[in-house]
N, C-alpha and C positions, 0 to 999 in steps of 0.2 A: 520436171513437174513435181511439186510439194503436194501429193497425195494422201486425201486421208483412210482409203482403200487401195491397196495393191492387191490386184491379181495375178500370176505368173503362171502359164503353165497346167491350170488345172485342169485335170481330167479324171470324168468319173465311168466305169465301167458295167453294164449289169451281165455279165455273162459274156456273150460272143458281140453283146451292143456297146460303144461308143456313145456315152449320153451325152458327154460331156469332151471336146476332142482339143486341147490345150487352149485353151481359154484364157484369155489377158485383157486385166481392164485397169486403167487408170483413173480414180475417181478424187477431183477434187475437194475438198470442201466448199457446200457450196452451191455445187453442180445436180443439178437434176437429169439424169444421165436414163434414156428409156434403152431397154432393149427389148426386141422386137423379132420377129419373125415367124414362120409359119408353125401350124399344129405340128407335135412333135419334136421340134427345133433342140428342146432340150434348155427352155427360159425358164421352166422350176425347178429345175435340176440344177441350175445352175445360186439359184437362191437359194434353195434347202443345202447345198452345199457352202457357201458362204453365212448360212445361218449354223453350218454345225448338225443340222435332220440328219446331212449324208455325210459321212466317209468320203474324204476323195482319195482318190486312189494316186493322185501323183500332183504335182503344183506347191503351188507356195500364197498364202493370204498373210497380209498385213494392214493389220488397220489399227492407226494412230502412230505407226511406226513397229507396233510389237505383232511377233508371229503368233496367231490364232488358230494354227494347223490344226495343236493340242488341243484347244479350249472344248469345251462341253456346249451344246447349246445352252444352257440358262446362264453358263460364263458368258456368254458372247450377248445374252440378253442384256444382262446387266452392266454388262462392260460398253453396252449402249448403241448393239444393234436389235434393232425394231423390226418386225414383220407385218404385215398384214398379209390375209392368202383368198386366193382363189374364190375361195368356197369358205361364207362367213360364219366364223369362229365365237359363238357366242354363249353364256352361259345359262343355260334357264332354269324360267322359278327365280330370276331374281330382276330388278329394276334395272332402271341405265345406269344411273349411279353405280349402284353395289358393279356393274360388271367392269367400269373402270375401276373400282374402290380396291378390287382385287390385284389390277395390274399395279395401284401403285402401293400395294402391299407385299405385293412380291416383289417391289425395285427396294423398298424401305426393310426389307428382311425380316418382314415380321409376319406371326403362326397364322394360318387361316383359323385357328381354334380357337381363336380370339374375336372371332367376327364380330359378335354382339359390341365389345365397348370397343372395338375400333372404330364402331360406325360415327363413334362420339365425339370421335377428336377429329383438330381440323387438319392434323397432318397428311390425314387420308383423306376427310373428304371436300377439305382446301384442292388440291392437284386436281383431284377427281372434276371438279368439276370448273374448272381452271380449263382442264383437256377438252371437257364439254363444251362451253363456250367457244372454244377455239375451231370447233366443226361446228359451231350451231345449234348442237343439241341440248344449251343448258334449260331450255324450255320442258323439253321431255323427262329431264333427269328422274323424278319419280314414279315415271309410268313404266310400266311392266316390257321389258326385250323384245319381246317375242311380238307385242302388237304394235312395233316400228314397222313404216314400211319398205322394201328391200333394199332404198336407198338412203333411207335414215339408218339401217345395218350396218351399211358400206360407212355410214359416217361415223356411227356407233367403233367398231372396227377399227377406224382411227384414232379417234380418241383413245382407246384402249391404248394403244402403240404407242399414240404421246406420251400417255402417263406416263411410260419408263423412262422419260427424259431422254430421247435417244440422240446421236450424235449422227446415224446414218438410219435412214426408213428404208425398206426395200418393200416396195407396193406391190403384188402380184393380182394384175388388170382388176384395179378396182373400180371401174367403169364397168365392169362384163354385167349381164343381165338387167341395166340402168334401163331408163324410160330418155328420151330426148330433154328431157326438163329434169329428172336425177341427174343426167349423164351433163347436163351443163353445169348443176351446183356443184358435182366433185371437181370439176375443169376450174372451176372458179375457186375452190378451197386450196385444190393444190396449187396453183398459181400463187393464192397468199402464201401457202406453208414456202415456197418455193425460196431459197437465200436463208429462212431459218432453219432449216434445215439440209444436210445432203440427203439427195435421194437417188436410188435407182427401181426405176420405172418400169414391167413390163405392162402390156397394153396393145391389145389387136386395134384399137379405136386410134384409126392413123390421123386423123383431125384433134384432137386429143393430144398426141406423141409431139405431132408438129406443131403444135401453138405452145407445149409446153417446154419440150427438151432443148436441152443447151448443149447436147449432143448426143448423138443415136449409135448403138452397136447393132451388126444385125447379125442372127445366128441360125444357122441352116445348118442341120445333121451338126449339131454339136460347135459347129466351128462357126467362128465371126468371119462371113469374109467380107467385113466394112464399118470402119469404125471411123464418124464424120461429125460437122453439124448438119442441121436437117435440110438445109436446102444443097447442099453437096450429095447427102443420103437420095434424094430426090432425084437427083440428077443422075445414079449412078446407074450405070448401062447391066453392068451385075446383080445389081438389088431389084432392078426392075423386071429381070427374071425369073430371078429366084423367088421374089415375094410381093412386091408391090403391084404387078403388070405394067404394061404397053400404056398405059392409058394416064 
């Protein structure tokens, strides 16, 4: 398999815990790949490790071919891996614009001390709102961060991540805290972004995982034990156990 992430092996440790218990993922370009399992499971552990946040303690990442062990996270930013997290990341005291304006100023390597005639040129705020459009938020772009509502955040959020032009997203459940009608427009975004992008996916919203992934890992105390598509993942007598139930 012609992968444009390899995982091998990784494992992260905090003390006497296992977060992370040899971990292997094959991700093509392409592929919209969710991983999934219960509270604790050790699925941002395993992102903030592939972003570079953590230290792993033993494994091997590869992405585009070249080992990333070394890299720093803002190397791995700009070498075109993208985050979005958990818990929404956003800048205040400034517009929607400006808080993409930011991300595609830190991919174009240029000062934030510069703010004022950045805002001027279109190489910033071309992208900027290029990303906007592209979640739907070019409507908002001049209104203030902070009086989006939690699911224009979550879209906000994205855009930001586009801006770096990234070559793999890693989404850390950005469905979580949505309304049934938030939680359908991101289902429907990421479905577009889907094929432009590679992604991997985590996500408790199993209606969600399964209308989107094109194949599912699921991770319990650190370890995958099931790496499938979704209707195999569905079917499997272990994952129904462990995290999905009986039902």
């Amino acid at each position: 398999m012609n992968s444009l992430l390899s995982v091998r092996g990784l494992v992260k440790r905090f003390g006497g815990l296992t977060a992370t218990d040899s971990f292997n993922l094959e991700l093509p370009a392409g592929e919209l790949h969710a991983l999934i399992g219960p509270n604790g499971a050790g699925k941002t552990t395993v992102m903030s490790q592939l972003t570079g946040e953590l230290r792993s303690d033993e494994g091997a990442i590869e992405f585009d071919g070249q080992n990333i062990m070394g890299w720093t996270a803002p190397k791995r930013a700009l070498g075109g891996i993208a985050r979005s997290y958990q818990i929404t990341q956003l800048l205040k005291g400034l517009t929607v614009l400006e808080n993409v304006m930011m991300m595609v100023q830190a991919r174009l390597g240029h000062s934030f001390r510069i703010w004022t005639p950045m805002r001027r040129q279109n190489d910033v705020t071309g992208p900027a709102l290029e990303a906007l459009d592209r979640v739907g938020l070019a409507h908002r772009a001049h209104d203030d961060a902070m009086e989006l509502a939690h699911g224009e955040h979550r879209q906000l959020e994205l855009a930001m991540a586009l801006a770096m032009k990234p070559r793999l997203l890693l989404l850390d459940e950005p469905l979580a805290g949505m309304s049934q009608a938030e939680s359908a427009t991101m289902i429907d975004l990421l479905g577009q972004l889907k094929r432009r992008y590679t992604i991997l996916l985590v996500e408790h919203d199993m209606q969600a995982v399964f209308s989107l992934a094109d194949r599912i890992s699921v991770l319990v105390y650190g370890r995958a034990i099931a790496c499938a598509e979704p209707t195999a993942i569905q079917a499997d007598p272990m994952v129904k156990r462990a995290y999905l139930g009986d039902e």
